[in-house]
ZADO-24506 format. One record per atom (N, C-alpha, C, O): residue number from 1; atom name; x, y, z. Coordinates in pm, whole numbers. Layout:
REM ZADO-24506
+------+------+--------+--------+--------+
: resi : name :      u :      v :      w :
+------+------+--------+--------+--------+
:  NUM :   CA :      X :      Y :      Z :
...
+------+------+--------+--------+--------+
//
This chain:
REM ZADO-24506
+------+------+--------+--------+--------+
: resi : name :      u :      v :      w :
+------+------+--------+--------+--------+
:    1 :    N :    317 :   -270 :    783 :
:    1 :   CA :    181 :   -242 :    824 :
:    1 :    C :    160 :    -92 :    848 :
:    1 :    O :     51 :    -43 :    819 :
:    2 :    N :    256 :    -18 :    899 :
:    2 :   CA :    234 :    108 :    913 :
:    2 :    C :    219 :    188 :    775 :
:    2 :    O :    123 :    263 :    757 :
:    3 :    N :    313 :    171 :    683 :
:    3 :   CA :    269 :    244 :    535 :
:    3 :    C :     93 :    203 :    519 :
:    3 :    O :     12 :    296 :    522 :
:    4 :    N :     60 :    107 :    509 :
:    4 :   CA :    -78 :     61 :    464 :
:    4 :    C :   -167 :    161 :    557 :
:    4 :    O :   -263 :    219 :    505 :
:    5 :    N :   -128 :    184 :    727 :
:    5 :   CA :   -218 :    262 :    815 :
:    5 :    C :   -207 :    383 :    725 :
:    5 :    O :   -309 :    443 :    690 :
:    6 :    N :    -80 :    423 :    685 :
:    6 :   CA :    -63 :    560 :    700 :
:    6 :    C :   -120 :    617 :    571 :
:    6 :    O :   -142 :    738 :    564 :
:    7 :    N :   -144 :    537 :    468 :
:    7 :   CA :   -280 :    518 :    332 :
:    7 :    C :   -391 :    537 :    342 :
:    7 :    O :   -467 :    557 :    246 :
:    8 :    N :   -431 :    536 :    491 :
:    8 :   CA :   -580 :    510 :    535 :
:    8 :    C :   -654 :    372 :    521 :
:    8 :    O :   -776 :    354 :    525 :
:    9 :    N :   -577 :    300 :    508 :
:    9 :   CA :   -623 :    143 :    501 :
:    9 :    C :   -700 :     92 :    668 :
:    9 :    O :   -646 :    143 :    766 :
:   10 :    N :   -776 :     33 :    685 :
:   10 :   CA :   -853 :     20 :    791 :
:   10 :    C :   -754 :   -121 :    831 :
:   10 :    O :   -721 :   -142 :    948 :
:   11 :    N :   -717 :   -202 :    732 :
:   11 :   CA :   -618 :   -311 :    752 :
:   11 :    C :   -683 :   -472 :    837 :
:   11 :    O :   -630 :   -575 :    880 :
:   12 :    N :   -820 :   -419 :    827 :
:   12 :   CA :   -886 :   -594 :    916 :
:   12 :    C :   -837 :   -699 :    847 :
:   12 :    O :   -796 :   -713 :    732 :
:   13 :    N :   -849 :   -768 :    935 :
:   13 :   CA :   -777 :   -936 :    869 :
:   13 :    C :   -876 :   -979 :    797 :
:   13 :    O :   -864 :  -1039 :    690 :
:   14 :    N :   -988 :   -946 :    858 :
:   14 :   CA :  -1108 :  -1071 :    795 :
:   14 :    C :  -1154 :   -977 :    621 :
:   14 :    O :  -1228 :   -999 :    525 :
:   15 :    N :  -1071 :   -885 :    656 :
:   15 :   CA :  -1100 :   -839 :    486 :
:   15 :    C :   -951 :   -766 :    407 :
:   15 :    O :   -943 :   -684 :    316 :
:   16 :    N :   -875 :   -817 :    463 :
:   16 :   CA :   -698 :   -881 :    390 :
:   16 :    C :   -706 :  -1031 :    348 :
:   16 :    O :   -763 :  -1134 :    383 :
:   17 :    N :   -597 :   -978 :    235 :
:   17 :   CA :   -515 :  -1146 :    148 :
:   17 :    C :   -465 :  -1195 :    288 :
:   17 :    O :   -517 :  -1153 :    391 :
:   18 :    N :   -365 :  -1283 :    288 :
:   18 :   CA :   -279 :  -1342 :    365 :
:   18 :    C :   -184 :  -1406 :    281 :
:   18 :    O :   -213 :  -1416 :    162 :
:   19 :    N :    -68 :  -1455 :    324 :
:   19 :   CA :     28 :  -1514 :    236 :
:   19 :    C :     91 :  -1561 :    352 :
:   19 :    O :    178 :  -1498 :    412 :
:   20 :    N :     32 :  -1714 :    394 :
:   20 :   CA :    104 :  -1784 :    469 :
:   20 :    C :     48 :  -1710 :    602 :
:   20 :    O :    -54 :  -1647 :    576 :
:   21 :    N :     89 :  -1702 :    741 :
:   21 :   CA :     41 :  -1642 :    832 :
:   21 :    C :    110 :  -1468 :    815 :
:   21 :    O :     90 :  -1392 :    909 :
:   22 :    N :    170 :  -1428 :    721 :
:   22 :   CA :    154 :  -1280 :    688 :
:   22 :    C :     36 :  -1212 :    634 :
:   22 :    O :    -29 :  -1251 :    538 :
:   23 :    N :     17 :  -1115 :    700 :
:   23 :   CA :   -151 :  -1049 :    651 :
:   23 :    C :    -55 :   -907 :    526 :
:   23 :    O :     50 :   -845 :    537 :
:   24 :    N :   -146 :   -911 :    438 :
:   24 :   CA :   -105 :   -773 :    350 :
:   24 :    C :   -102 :   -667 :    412 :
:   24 :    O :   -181 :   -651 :    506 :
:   25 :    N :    -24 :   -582 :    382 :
:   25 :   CA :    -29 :   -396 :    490 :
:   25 :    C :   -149 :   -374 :    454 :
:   25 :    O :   -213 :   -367 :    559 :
:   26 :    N :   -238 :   -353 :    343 :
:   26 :   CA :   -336 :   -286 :    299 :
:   26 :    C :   -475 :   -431 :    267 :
:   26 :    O :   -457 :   -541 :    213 :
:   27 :    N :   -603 :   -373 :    324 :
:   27 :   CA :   -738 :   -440 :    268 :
:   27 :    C :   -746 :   -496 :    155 :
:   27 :    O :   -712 :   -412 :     73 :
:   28 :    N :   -779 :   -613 :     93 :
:   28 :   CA :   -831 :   -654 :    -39 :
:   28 :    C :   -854 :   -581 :   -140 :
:   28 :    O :   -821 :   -610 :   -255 :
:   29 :    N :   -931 :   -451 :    -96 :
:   29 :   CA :   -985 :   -348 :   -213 :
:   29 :    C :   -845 :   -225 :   -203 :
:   29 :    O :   -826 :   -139 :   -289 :
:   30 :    N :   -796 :   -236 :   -132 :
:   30 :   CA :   -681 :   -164 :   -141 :
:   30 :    C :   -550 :   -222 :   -217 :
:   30 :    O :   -451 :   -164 :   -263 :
:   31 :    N :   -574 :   -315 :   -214 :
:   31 :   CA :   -460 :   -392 :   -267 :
:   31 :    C :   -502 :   -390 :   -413 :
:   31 :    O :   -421 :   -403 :   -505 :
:   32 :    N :   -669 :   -369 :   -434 :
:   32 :   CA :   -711 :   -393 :   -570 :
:   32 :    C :   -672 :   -296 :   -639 :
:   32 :    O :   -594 :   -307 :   -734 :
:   33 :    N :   -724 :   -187 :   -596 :
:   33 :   CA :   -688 :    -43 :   -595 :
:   33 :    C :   -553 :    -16 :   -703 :
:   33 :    O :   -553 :     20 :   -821 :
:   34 :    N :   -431 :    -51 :   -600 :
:   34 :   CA :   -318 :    -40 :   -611 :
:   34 :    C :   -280 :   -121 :   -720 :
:   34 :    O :   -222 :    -57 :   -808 :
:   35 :    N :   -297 :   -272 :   -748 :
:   35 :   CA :   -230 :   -370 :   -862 :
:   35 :    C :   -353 :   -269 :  -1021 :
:   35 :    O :   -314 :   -242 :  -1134 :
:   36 :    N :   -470 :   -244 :   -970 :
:   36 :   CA :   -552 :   -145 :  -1085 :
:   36 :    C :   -432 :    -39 :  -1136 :
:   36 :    O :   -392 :    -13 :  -1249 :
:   37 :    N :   -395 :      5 :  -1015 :
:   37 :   CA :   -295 :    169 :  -1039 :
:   37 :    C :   -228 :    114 :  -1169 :
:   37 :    O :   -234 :    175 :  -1276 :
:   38 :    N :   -148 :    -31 :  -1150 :
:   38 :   CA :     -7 :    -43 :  -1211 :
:   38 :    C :    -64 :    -77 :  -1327 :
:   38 :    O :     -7 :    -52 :  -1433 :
:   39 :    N :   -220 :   -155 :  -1320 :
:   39 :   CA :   -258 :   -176 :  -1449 :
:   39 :    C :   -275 :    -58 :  -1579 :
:   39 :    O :   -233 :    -41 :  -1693 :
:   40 :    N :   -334 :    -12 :  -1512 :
:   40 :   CA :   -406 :    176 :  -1564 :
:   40 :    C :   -243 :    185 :  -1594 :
:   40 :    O :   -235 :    102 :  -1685 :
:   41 :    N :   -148 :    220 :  -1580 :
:   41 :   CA :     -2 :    293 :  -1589 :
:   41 :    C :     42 :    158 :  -1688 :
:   41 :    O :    151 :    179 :  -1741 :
:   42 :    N :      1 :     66 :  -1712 :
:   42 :   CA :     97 :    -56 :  -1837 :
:   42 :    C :     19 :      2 :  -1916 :
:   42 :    O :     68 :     63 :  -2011 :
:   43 :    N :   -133 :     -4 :  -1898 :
:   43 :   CA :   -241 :     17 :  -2004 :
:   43 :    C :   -224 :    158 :  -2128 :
:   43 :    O :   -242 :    155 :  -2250 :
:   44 :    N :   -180 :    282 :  -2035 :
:   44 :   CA :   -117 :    388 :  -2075 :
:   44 :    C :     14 :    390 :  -2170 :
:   44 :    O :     18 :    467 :  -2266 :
:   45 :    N :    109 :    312 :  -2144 :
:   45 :   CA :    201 :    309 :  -2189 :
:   45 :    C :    211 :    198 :  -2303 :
:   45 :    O :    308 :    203 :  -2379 :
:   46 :    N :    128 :    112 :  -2315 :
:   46 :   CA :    111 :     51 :  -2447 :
:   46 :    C :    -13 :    111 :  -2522 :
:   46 :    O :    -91 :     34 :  -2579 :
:   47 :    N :    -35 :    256 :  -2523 :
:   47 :   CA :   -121 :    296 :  -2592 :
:   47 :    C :   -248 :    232 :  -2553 :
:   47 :    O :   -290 :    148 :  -2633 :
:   48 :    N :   -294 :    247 :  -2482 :
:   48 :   CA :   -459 :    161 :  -2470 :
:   48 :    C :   -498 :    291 :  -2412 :
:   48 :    O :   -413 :    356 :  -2351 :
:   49 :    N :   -607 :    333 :  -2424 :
:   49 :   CA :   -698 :    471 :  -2407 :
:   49 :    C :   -851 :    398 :  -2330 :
:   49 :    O :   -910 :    300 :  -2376 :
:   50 :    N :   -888 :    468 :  -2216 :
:   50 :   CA :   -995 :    410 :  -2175 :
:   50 :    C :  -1092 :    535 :  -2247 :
:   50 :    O :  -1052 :    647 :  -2279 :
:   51 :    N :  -1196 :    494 :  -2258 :
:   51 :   CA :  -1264 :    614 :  -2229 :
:   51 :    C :  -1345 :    663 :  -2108 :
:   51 :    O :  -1359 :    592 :  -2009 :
:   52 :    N :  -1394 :    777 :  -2119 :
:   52 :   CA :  -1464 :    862 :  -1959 :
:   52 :    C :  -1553 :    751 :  -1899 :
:   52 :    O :  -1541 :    672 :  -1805 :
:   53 :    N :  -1658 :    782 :  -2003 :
:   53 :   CA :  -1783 :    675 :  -1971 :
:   53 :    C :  -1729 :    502 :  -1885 :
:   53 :    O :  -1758 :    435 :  -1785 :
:   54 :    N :  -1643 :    497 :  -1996 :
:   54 :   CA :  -1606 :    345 :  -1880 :
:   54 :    C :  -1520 :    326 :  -1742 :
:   54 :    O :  -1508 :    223 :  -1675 :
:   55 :    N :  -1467 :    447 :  -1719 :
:   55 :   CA :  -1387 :    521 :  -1597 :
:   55 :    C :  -1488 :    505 :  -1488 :
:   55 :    O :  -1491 :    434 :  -1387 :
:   56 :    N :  -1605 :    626 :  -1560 :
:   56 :   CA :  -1736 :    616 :  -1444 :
:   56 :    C :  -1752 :    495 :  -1418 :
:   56 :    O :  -1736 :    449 :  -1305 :
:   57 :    N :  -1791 :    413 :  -1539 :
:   57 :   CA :  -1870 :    265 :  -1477 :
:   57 :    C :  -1783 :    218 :  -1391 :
:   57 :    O :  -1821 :    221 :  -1273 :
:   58 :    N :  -1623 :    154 :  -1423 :
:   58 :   CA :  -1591 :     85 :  -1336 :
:   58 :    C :  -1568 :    150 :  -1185 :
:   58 :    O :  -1540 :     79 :  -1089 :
:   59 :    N :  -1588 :    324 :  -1176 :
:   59 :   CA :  -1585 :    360 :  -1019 :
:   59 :    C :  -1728 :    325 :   -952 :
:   59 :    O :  -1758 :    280 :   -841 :
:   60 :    N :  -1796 :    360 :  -1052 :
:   60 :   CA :  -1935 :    303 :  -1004 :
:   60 :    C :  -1973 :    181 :   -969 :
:   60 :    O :  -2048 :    170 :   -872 :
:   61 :    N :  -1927 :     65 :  -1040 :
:   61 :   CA :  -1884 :    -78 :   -991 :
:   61 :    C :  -1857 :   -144 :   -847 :
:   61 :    O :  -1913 :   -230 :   -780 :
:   62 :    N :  -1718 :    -44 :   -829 :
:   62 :   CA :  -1689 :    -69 :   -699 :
:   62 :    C :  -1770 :      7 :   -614 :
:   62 :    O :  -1783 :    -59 :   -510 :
:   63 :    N :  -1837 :    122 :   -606 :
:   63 :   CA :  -1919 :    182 :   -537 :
:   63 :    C :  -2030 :    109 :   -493 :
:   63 :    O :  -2075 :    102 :   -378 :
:   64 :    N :  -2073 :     52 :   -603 :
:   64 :   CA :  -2142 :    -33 :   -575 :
:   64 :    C :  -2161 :   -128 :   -477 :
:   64 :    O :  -2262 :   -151 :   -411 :
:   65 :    N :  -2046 :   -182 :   -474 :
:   65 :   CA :  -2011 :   -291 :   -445 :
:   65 :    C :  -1994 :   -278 :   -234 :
:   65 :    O :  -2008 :   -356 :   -140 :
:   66 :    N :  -1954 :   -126 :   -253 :
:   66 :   CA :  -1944 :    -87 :   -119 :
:   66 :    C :  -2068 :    -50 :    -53 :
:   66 :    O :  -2110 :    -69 :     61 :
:   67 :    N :  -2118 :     13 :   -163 :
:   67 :   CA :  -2292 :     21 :    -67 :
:   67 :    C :  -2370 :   -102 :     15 :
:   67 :    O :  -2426 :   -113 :    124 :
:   68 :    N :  -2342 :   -191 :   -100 :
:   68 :   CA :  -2427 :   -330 :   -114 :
:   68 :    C :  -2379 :   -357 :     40 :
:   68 :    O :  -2457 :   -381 :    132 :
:   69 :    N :  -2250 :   -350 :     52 :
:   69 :   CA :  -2201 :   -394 :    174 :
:   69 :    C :  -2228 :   -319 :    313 :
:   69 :    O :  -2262 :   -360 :    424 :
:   70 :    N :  -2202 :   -195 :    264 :
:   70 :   CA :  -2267 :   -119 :    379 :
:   70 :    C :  -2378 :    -91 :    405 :
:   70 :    O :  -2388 :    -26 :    509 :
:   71 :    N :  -2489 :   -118 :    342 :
:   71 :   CA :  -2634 :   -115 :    357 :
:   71 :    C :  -2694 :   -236 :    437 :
:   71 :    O :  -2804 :   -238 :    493 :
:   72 :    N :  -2599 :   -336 :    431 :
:   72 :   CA :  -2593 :   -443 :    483 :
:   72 :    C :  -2708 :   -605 :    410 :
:   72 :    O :  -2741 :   -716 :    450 :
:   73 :    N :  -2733 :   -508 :    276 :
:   73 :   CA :  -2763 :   -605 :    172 :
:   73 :    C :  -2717 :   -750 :    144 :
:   73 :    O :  -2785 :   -852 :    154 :
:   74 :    N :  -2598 :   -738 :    112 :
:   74 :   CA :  -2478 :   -858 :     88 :
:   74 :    C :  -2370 :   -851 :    123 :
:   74 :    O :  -2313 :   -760 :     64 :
:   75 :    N :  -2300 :   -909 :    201 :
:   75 :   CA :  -2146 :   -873 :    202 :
:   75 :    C :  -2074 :   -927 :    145 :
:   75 :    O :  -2082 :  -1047 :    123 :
:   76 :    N :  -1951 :   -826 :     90 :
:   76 :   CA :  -1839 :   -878 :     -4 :
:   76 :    C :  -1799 :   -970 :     36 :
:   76 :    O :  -1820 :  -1024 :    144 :
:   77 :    N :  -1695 :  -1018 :   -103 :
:   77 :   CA :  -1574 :  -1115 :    -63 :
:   77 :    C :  -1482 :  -1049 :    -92 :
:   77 :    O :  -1479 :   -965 :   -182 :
:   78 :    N :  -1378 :  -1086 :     -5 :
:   78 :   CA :  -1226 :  -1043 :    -58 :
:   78 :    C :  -1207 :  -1008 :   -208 :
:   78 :    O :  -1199 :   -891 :   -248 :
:   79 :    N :  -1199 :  -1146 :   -311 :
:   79 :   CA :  -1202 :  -1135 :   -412 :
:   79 :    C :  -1309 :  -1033 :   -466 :
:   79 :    O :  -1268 :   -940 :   -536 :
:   80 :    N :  -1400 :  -1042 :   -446 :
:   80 :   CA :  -1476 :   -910 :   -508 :
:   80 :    C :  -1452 :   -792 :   -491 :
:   80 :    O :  -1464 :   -694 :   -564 :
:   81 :    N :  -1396 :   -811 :   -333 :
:   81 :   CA :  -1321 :   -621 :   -316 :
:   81 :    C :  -1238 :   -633 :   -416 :
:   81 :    O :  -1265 :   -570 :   -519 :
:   82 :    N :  -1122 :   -713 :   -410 :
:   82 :   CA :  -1013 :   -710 :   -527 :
:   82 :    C :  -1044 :   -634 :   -599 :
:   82 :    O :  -1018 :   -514 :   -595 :
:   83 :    N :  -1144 :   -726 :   -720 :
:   83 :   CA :  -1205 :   -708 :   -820 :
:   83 :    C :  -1219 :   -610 :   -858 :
:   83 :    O :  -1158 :   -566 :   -955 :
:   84 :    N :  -1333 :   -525 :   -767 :
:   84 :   CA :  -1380 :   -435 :   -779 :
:   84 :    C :  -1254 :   -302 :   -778 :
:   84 :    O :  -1229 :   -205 :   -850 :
:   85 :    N :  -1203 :   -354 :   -669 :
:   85 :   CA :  -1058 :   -219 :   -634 :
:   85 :    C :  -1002 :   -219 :   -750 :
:   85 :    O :   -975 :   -105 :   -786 :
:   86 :    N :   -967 :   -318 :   -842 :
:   86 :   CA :   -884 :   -337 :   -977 :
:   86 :    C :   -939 :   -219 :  -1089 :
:   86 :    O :   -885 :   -137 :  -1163 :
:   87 :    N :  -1067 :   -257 :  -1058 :
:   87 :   CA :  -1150 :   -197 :  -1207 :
:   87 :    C :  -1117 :    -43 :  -1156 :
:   87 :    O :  -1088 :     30 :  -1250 :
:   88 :    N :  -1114 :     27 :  -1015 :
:   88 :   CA :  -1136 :    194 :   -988 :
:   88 :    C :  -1002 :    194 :   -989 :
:   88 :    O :   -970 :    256 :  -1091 :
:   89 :    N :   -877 :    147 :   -914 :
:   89 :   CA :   -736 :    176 :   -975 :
:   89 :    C :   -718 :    216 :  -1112 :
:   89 :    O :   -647 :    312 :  -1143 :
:   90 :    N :   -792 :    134 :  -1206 :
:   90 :   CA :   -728 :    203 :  -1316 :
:   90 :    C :   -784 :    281 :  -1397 :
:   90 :    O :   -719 :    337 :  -1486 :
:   91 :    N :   -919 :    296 :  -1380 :
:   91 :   CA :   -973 :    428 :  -1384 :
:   91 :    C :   -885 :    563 :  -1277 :
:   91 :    O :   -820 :    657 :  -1321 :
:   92 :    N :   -902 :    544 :  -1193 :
:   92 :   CA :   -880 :    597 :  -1126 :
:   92 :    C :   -719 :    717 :  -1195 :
:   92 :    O :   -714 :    840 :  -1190 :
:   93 :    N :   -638 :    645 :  -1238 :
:   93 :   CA :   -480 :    651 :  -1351 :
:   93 :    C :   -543 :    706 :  -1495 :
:   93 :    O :   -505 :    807 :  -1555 :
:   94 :    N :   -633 :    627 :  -1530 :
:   94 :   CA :   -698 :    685 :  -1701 :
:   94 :    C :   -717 :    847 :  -1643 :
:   94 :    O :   -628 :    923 :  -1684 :
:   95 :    N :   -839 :    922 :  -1539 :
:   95 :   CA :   -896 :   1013 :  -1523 :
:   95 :    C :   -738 :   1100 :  -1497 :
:   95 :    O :   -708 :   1197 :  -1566 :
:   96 :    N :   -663 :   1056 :  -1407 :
:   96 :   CA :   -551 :   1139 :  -1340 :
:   96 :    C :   -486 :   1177 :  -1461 :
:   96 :    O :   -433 :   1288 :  -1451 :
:   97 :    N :   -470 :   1107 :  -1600 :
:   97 :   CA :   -361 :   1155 :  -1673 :
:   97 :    C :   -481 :   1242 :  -1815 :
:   97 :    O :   -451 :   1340 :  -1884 :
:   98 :    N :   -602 :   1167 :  -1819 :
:   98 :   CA :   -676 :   1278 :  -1876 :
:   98 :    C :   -663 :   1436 :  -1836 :
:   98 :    O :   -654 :   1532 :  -1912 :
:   99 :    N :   -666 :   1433 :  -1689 :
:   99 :   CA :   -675 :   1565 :  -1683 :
:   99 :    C :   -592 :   1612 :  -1635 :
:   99 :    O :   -615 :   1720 :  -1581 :
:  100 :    N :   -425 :   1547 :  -1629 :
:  100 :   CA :   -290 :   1623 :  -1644 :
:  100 :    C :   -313 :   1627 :  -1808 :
:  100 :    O :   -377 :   1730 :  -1829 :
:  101 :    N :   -294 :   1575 :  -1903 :
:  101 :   CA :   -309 :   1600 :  -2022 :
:  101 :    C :   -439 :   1736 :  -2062 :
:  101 :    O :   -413 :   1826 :  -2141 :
:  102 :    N :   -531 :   1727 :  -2011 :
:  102 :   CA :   -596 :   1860 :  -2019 :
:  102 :    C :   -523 :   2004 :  -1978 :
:  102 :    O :   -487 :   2084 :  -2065 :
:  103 :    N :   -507 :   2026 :  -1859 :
:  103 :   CA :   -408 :   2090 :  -1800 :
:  103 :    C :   -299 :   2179 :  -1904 :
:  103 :    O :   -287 :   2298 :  -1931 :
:  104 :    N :   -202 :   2006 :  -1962 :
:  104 :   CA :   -101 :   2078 :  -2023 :
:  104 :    C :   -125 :   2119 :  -2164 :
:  104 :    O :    -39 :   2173 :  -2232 :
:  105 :    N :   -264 :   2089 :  -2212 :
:  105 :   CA :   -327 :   2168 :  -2374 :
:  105 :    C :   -370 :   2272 :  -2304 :
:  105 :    O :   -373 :   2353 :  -2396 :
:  106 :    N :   -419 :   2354 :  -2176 :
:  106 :   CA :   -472 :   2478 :  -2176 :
:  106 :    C :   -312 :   2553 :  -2144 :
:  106 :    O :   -316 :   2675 :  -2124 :
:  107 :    N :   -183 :   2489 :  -2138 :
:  107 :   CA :   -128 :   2569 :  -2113 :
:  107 :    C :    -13 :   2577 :  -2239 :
:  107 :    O :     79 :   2658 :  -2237 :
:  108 :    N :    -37 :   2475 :  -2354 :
:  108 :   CA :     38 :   2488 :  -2425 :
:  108 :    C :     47 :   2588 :  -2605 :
:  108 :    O :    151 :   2588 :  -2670 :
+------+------+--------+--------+--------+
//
């Protein structure tokens, strides 16, 4: 639980997985986040290329998804944080290695 604090994870129960009476270190959308990361990093390595435009959308997605909630419009579900955390994780990995790959063409 402390790695997940020390992430900045807010860590509430009522918006964590559970597995049995164990709560996850990290929030739903953090957890989405993170399984996105590993996705974005398989996706990379079997050659799959996102492009920009769909990077934005899916950060925008989850942005979305957080307003809605904080405006006090609709509130999420777990699964939708997931969801949503999934889609900006791996954007999130596409953008990071776009622009280490930019980086190393201005220096090569």
């Amino acid at each position: 639980m402390r790695l997940g604090n020390r992430c900045g994870c807010h860590q509430r129960e009522d918006r964590s997985f559970f597995l049995g009476e164990f709560q996850f270190p990290v929030c739903s959308r953090c957890f989405g986040i993170l399984t996105g990361q590993v996705i974005g990093i398989t996706l990379y390595i079997l050659k799959i290329r996102i492009p920009f435009y769909i990077d934005l959308l899916f950060l925008l997605i989850m942005f979305l998804d957080w307003y809605i909630q904080y405006k006090k419009i609709r509130e999420s579900t777990n699964i939708r944080r997931f969801l949503t955390g999934n889609l900006a994780g791996i954007a999130q990995i596409s953008i990071i290695l776009k622009i280490i790959f930019w980086i190393i063409g201005i220096f090569s």
